[in-house]
N, C-alpha and C positions, 0 to 999 in steps of 0.2 A: 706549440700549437700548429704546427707543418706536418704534413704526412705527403708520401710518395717521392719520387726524383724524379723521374719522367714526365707523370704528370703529377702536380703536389696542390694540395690543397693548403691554405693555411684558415685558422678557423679566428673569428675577433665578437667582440662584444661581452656587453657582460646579461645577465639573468633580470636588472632591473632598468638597464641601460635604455639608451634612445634604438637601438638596433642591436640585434647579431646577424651574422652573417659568412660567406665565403670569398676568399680569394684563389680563382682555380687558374694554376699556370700549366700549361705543355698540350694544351687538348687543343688537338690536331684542326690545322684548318678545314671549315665543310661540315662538320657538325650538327645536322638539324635540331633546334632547339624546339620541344611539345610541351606547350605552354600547359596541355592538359593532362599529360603527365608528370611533369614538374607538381604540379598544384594538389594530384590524387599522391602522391607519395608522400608529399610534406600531409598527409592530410590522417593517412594511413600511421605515420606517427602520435596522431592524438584519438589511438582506442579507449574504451574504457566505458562512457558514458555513467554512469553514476557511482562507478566502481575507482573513477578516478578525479584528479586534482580539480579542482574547481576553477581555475585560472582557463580562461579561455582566448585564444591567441586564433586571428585568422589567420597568420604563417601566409600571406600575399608575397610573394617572392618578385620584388625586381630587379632586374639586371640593368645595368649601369655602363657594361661594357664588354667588349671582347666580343660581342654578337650586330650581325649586318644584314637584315634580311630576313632574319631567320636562320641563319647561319653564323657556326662562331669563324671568326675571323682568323684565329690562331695565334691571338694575342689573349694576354689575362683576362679574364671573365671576375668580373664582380658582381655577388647578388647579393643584396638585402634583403633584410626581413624586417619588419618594424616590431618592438614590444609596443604593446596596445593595451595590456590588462595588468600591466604591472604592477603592483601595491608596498612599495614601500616601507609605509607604515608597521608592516608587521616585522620589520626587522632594527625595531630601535631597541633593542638590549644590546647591537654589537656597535664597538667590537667589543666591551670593555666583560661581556659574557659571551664566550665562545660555546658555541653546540655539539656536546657530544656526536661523535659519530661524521663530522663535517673537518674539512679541510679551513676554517678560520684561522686558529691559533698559527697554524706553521704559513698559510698563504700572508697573513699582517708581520709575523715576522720576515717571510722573506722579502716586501714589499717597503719595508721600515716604518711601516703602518698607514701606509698609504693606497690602500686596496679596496675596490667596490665589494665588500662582503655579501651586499643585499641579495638572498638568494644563491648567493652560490658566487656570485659575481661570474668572470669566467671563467671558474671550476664548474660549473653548472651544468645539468643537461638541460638547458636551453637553447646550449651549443648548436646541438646535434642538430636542429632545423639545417643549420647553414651547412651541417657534416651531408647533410639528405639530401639538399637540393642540390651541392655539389655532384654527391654520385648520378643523379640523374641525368645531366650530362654525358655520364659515361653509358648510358645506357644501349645506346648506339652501338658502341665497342662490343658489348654482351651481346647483342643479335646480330650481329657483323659476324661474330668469333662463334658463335655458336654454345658457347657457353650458359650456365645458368646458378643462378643465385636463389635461393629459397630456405625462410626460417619458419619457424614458430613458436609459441610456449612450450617446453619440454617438462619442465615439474613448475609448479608452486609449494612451499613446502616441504608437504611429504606424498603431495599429488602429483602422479610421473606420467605422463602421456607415451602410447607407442613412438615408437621410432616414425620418423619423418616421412622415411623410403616404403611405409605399409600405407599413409594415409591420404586420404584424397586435399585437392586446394581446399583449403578454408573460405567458406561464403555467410552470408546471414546473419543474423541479427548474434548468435551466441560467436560465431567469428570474430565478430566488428566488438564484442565486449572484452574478452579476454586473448583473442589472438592463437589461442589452442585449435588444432585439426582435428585431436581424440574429439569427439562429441561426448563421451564417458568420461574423461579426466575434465574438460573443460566445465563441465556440471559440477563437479566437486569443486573447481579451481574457484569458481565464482561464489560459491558456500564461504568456502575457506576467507577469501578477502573480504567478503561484507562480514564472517568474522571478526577481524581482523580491525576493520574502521570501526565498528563498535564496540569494540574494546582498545581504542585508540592506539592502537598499534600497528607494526607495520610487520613482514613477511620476506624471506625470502627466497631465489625465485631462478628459473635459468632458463636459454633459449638453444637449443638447437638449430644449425644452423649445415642445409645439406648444398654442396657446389658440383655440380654433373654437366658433363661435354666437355672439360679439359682434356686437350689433346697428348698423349702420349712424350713426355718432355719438353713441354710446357713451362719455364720457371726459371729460377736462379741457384746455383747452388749456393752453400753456408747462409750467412746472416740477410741476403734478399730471397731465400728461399720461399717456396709458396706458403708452408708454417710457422716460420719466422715471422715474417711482413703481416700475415695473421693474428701471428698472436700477438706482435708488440702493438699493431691497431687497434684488435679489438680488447686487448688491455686497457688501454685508455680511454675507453665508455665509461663515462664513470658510473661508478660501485662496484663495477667487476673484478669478481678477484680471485677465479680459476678458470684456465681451457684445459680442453680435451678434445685431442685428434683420436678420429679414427675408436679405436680398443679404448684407448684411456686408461685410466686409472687401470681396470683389469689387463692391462698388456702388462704391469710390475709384476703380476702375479702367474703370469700365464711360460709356456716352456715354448724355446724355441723352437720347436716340432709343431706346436700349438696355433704359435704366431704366424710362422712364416707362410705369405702366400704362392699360392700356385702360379706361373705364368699361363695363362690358357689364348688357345687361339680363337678370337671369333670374327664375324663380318667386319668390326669395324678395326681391328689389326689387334695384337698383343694386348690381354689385359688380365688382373690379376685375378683368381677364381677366391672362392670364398665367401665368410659370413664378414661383412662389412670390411671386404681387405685395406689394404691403404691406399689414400689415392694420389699423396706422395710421397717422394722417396728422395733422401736427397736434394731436398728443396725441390723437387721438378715431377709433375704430375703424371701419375701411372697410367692413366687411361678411366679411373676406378673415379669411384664418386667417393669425394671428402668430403667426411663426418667432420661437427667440431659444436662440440658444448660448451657457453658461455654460462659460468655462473654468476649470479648478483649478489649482493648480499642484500638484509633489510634496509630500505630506506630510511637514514636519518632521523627526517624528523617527523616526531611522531608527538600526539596530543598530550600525550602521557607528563606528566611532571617530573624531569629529570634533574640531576646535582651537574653544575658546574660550578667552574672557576671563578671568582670574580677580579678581574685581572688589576682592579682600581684597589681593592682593601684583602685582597691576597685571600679571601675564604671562600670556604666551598658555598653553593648559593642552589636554591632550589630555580627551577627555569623549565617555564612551559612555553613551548615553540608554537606560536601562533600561525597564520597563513593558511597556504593551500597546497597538499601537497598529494604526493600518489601512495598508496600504502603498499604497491608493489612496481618492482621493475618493468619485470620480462615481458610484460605486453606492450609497453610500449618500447621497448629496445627492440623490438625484433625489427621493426621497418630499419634502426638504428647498425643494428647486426646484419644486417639485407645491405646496407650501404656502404657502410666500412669494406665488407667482402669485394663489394660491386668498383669501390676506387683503388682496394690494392690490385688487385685483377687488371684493370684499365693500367693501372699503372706497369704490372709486371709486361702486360701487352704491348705495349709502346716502346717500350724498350725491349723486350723482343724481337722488334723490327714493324709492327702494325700499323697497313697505313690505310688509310680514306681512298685513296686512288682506286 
């Protein structure tokens, strides 16, 4: 539950717990901490409005430590989050019926059956509050560096939105529901998912996610590389469970003549020409803006009446998953994918050499 070496976040609590939270170490002393950007970002995590989970959490973030002034001090920052809407109740069939599609069965074994299950316990993306607020902190780093972080809904489905780099910021009331830029894919997105809950079932779903102003070598080569550190964080969002840099998938398919980018000269020094060229190479950034598709998969749990295990009398057992849940990812992962991005970045920075000074 650690992400980063420079500076590293580690993530605790569980989904029905008294709190989650972050423990952020290496962030540089001098830091202004915006309490009203803190507050809009964790806030930007719960779109949806009737399209999503019913649980509602005001995500108040307080920090405990590492900050003086309004200033982090350059010692560990601790933030809370309180659970407030927690419900319990709806998870007393575990453990002894474990939920299709959920991490129970292998988290109580490897725990020796000693795991908060409720919700996800902390397998949860409940997590993520504390993943968000964490990155916010680095936010500073991103406008310092010049860099930038920006995602959205990419498909639901079989509904695909343009490309990131043709569409304007997302504003308004169909923004704030689905998290989509297309205004025409976002209309069918939202068709598709009220679908979807009324036929209690769930969807799945991916976010694009575009990072532009990385400097020309920028990064780490092999395994701290800029799409390494990428992909091993935003793999661990849970439900995710495909990326794609750049071409993607069609670069297996494409010829080297096809692929390879041009080196072109322009104002701001060496970069690569082309239709969406890469934007790194060797772990370390071209000049170019990096593409990268998160996929999700359907969430879990869904109203529907499923077969599971019964792990008490060894048979298979019918089990409708009660509570409150989201019937699609990607709208709410993108602030999720926005942050991840935002703390391997801060992180690759720092250790790059970046200072406050």
């Amino acid at each position: 539950m650690r992400l980063g070496n420079s500076i590293s976040v580690t993530l605790f609590g569980e989904s029905h717990g008294l709190v989650v939270g972050a423990l952020v170490e290496g962030i540089p002393a001098g830091i202004e901490i915006d309490a009203e950007s803190l507050a809009e970002d964790l806030s930007n995590r719960k779109p949806g409005g009737q399209l999503a989970s019913k649980r509602k959490e005001d995500d108040e973030c307080h920090i405990l430590s590492g900050v003086n002034d309004g200033l982090t001090t350059g010692w560990p920052v601790l933030l809370i989050i309180a659970n407030k809407d927690a419900r319990a109740s709806d998870y007393s069939f575990l453990p002894n019926h474990p939920r299709p599609g959920h991490a129970d069965l292998p988290e109580l074994v490897r725990s020796k059956g000693h795991s908060d299950l409720r919700g996800g316990g902390s397998n949860s993306a409940r997590l993520t509050a504390g993943l968000v607020a964490a990155a916010n902190l680095c936010r500073p780093i991103e406008a310092n560096a010049d860099w930038q972080v920006e995602a959205h809904v990419h498909s639901i489905g079989d509904v695909t939105a343009d490309g990131i780099e043709r569409l304007a910021v997302g504003e308004g009331e169909l923004w704030d529901s689905i998290r989509c830029r297309d205004s025409i894919a976002a209309e069918k997105m939202i068709t598709l998912v009220k679908q979807m809950r009324s036929e209690s079932d769930s969807i799945g779903s991916s976010v694009e996610l575009r990072i532009s102003g990385l400097p020309l070598g920028f990064g780490e080569p092999w395994y701290d590389g800029i799409e390494p550190a990428l992909a091993k964080a935003l793999m661990a969002i849970p439900a995710a469970r495909a990326i794609e840099f750049g071409r993607g998938l069609n670069a297996s398919k494409m010829r080297g003549s096809e692929h390879n980018d041009t080196w072109t000269s322009t104002v701001d020094g060496p970069k690569p020409d082309g239709s969406r060229p890469d934007g790194a190479l060797g772990g370390m950034a071209t000049g170019g803006d990096i593409f990268v598709k998160i996929h999700f998969k359907p969430p879990s749990s869904i109203a529907q009446s499923q077969k599971t295990l019964n792990l008490e009398s060894g048979d298979t057992e019918e089990l409708v998953v009660a509570g409150r849940h989201d019937p699609v990812i990607a709208p709410r992962a993108v602030a999720v994918v926005e942050a991840t991005a935002r703390l391997v970045l801060a992180d690759l920075s720092v250790k790059g050499g970046w200072s406050n000074e």
